[in-house]
N, CA, C and O of each residue as an XYZ file, in Angstrom:
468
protein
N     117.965     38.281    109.142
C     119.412     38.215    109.168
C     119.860     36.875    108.588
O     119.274     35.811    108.789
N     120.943     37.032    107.859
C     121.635     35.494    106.936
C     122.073     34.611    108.455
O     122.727     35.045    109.404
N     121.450     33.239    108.271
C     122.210     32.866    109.221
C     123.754     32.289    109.584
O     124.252     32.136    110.700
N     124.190     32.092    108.597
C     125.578     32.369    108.601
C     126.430     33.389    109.689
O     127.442     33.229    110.371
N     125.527     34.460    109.494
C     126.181     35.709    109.326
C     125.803     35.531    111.652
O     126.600     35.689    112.576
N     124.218     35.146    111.674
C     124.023     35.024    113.046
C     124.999     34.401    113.768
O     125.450     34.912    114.794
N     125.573     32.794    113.114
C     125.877     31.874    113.621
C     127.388     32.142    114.191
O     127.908     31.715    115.221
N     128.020     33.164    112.967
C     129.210     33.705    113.120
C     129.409     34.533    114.478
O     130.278     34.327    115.326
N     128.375     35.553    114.497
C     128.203     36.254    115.266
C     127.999     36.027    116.773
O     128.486     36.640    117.723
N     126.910     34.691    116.732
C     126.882     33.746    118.120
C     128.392     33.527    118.777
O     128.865     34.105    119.756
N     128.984     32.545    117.963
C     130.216     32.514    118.059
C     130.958     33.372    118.781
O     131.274     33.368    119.971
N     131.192     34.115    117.889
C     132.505     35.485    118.390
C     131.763     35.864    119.694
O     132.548     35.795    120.640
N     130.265     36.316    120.145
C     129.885     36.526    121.571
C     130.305     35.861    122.246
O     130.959     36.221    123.224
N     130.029     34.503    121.893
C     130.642     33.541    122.795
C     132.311     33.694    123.532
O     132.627     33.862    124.710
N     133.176     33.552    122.270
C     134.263     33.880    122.548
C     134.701     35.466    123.736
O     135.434     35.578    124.718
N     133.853     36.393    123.017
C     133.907     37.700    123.902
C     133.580     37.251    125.815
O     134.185     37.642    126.813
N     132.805     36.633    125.730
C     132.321     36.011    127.065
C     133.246     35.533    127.902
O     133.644     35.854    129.021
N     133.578     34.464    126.908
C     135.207     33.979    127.633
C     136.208     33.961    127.865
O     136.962     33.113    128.342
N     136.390     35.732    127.264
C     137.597     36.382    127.329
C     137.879     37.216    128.670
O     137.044     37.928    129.228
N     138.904     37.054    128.997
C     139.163     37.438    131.040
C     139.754     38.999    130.671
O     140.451     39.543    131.527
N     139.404     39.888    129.083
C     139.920     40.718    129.091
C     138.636     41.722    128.938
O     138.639     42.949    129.031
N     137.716     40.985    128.718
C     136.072     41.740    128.281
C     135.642     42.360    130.355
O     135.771     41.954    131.510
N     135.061     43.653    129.491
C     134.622     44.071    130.729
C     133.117     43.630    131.470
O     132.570     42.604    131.064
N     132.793     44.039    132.022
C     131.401     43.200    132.810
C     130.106     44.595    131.968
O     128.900     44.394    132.108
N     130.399     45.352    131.499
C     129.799     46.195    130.539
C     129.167     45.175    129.336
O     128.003     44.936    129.012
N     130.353     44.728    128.870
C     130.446     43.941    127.499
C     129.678     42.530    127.424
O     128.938     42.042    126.570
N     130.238     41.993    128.889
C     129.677     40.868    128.886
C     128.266     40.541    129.006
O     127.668     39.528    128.643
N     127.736     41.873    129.740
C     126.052     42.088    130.272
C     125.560     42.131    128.711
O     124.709     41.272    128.480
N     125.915     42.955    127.579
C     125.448     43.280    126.717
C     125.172     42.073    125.817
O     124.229     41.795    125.077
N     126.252     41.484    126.115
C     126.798     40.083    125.096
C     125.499     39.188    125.669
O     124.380     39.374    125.190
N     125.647     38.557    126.350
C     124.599     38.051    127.323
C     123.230     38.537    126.687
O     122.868     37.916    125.687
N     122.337     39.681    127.190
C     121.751     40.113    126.609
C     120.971     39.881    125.540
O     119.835     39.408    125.541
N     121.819     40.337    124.353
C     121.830     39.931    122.874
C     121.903     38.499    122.890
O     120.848     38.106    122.394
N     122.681     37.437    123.239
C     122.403     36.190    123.516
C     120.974     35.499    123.342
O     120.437     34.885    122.420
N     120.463     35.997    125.087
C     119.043     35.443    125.592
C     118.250     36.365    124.455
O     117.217     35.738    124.215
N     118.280     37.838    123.475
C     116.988     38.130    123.044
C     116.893     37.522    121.306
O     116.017     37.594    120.444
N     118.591     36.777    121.364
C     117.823     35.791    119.815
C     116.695     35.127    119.426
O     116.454     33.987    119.823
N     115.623     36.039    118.312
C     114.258     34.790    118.285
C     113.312     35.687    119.128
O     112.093     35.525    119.180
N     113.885     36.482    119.667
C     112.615     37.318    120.606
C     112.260     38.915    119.664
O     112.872     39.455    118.742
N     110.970     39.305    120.426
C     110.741     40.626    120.281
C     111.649     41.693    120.106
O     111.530     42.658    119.351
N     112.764     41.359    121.049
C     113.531     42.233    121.626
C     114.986     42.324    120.950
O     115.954     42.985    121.324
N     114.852     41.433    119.802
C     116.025     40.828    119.148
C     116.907     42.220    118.375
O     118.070     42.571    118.576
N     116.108     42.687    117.657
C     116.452     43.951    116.844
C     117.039     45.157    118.235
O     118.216     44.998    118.556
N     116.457     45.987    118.795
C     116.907     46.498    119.765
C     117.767     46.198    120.609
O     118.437     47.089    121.131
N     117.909     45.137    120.868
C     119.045     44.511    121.595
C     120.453     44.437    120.665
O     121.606     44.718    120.991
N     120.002     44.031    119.595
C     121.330     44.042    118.768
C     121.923     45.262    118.557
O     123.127     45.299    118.813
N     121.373     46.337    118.134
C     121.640     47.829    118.278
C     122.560     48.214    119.487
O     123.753     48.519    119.485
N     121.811     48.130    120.352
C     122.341     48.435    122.035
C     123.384     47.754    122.315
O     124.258     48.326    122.966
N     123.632     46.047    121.818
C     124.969     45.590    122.004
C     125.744     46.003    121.042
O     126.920     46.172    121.367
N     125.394     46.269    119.714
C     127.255     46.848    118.670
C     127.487     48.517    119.294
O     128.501     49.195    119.128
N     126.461     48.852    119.908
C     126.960     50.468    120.419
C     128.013     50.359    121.689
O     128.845     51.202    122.023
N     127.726     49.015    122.334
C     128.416     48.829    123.874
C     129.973     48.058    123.217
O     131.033     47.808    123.792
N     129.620     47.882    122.063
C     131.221     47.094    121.416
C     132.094     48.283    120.680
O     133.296     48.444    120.470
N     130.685     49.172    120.339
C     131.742     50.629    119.624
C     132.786     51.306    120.914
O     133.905     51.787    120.734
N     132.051     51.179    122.235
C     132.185     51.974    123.282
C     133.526     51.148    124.002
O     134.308     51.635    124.818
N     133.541     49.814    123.470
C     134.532     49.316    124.535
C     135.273     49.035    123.591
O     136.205     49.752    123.956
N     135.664     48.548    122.601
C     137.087     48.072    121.913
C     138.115     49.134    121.780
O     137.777     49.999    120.972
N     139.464     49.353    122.430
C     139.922     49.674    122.756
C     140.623     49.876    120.571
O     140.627     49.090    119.623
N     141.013     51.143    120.727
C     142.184     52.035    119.445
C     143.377     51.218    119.785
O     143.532     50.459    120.741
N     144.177     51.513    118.834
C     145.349     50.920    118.191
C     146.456     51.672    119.556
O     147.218     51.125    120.353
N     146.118     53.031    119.352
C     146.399     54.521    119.814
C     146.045     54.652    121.165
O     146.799     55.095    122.032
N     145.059     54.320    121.315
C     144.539     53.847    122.769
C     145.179     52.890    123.702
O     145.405     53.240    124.861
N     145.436     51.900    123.346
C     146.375     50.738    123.881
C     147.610     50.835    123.955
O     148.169     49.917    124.555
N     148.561     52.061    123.336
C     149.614     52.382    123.662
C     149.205     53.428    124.042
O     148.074     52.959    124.169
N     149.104     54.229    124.285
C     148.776     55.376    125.228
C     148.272     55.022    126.793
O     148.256     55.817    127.733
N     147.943     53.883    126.810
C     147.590     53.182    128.261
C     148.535     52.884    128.555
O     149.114     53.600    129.372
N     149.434     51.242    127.874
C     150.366     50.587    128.262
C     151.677     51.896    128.484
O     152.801     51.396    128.536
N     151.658     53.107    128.586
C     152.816     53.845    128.590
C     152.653     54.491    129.784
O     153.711     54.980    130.179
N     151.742     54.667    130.482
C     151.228     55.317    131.107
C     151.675     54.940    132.802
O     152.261     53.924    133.176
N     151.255     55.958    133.556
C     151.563     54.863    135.018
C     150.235     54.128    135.232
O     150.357     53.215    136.049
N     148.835     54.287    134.661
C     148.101     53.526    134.823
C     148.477     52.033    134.385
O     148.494     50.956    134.982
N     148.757     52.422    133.147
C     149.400     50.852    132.437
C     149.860     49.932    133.024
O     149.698     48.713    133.071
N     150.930     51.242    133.825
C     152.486     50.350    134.567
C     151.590     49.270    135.228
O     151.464     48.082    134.935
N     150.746     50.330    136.626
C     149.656     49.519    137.793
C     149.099     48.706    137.109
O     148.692     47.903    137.949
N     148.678     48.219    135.791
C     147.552     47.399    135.153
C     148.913     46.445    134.693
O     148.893     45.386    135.320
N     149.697     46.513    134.070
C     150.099     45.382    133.047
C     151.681     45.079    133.772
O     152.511     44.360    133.216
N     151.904     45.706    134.991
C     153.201     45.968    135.488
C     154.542     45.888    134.638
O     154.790     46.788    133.835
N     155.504     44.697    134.831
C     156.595     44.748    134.499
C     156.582     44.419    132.675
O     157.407     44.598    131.779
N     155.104     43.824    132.738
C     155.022     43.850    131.332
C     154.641     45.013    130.461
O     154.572     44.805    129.249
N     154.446     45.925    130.819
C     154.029     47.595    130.113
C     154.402     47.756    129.106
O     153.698     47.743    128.096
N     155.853     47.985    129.152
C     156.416     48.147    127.648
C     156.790     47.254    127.153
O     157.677     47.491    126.333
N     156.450     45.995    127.292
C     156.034     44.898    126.188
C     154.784     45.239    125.297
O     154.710     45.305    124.070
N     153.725     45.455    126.355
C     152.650     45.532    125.203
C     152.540     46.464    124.690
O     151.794     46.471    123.710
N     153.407     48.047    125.200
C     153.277     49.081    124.560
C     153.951     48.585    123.203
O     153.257     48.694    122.192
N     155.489     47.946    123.051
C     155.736     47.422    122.045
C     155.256     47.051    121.022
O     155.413     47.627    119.945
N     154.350     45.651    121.269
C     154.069     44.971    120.618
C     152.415     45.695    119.799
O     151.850     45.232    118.808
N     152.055     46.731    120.499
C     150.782     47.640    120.136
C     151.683     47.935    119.316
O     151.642     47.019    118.495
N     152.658     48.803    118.951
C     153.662     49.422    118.377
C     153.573     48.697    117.107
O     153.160     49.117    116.027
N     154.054     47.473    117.430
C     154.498     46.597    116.487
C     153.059     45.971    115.520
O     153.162     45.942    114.294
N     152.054     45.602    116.050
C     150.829     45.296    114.967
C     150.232     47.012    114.233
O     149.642     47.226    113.174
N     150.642     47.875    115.194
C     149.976     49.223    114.235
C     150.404     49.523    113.352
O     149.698     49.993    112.460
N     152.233     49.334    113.164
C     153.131     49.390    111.666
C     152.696     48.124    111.213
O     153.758     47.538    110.999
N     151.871     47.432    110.967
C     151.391     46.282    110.909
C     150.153     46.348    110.336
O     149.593     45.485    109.661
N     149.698     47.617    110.707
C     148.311     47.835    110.368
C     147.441     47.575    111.017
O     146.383     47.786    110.424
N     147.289     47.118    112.215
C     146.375     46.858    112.690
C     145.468     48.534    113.581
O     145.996     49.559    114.012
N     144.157     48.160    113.542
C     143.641     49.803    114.162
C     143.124     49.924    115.478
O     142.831     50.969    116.058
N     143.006     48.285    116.067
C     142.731     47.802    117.785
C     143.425     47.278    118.350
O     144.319     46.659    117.772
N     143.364     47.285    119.240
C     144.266     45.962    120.269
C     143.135     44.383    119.682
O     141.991     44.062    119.360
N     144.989     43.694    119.943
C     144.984     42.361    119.276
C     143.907     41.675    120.856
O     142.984     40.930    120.526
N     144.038     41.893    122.109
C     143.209     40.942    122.995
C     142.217     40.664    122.643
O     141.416     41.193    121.871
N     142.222     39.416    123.453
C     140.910     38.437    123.303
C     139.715     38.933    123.029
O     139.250     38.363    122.042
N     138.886     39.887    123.540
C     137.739     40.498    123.883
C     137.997     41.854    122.753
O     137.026     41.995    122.009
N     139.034     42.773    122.530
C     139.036     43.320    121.134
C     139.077     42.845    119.603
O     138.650     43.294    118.540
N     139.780     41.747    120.003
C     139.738     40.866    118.679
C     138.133     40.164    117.929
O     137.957     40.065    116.714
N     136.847     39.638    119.276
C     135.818     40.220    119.559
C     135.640     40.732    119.343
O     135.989     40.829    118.167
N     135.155     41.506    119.665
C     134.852     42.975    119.042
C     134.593     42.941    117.720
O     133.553     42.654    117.127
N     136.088     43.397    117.163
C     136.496     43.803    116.024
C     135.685     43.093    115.250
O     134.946     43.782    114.545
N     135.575     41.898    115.145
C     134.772     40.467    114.195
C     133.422     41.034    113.938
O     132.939     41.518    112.914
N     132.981     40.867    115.028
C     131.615     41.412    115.092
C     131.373     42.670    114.826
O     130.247     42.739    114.332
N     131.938     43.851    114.917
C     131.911     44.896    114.476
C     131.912     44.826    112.995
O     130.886     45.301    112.509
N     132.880     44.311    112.031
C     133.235     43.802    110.751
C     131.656     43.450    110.131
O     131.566     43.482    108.904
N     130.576     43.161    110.812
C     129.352     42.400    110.239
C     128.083     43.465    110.769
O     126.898     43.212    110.552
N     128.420     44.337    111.288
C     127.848     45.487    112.072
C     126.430     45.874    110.813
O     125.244     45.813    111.135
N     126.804     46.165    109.736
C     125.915     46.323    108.666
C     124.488     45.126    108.305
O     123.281     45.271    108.114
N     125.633     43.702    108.358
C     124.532     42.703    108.265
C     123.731     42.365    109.381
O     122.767     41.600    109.361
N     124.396     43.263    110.809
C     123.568     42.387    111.697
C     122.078     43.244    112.263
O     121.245     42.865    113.087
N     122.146     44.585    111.424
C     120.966     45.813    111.374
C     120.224     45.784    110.424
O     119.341     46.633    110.306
């Protein structure tokens, strides 16, 4: 693997880690892939973590379909249809995930998904 491409990648885990929006799924995986850089286990592990990043980064479509929701309401309360909004507002925007910390994550690393197999 280019190390560039690792170093980038270190990074953005990192960031995913320290995001209070990443689930404990994500973070185990992140982690994971972390400790098996340089190991046996390096290749397989990397696999197993971009499948646990396919599985968790939340759709464009997805994130307003939550924030609208009464789950949403209970999750994001009085702020709901703010973020349903503002999902609204980056998808005419173009965007195809949610902008949070831990999707934005994601997304990066997903983006390098090719170089990192």
């Amino acid at each position: 693997m280019d190390k560039a491409v690792m170093e980038y990648t270190v990074e953005k885990t990192k960031e995913l880690l320290s995001a209070a929006t990443c689930c404990a799924e994500a973070k185990q995986a992140a982690q994971a892939w972390l400790d098996a850089i340089g190991t046996p286990n390096e290749a397989a592990l990397t696999k197993a973590y971009l499948q646990e990043l396919e599985e968790d980064i939340v759709t464009i479509d997805g994130l307003i379909s939550f924030a609208e929701s009464e789950m949403g309401a209970q999750v994001f309360g009085d702020d709901a249809p703010n973020v349903a909004a503002h999902a609204k507002e980056i998808k005419a925007a173009g965007a195809k995930y949610c902008d949070c910390p831990a999707c934005a994550a994601c997304e990066a690393i997903l983006a390098k998904k090719s170089q990192l197999l």
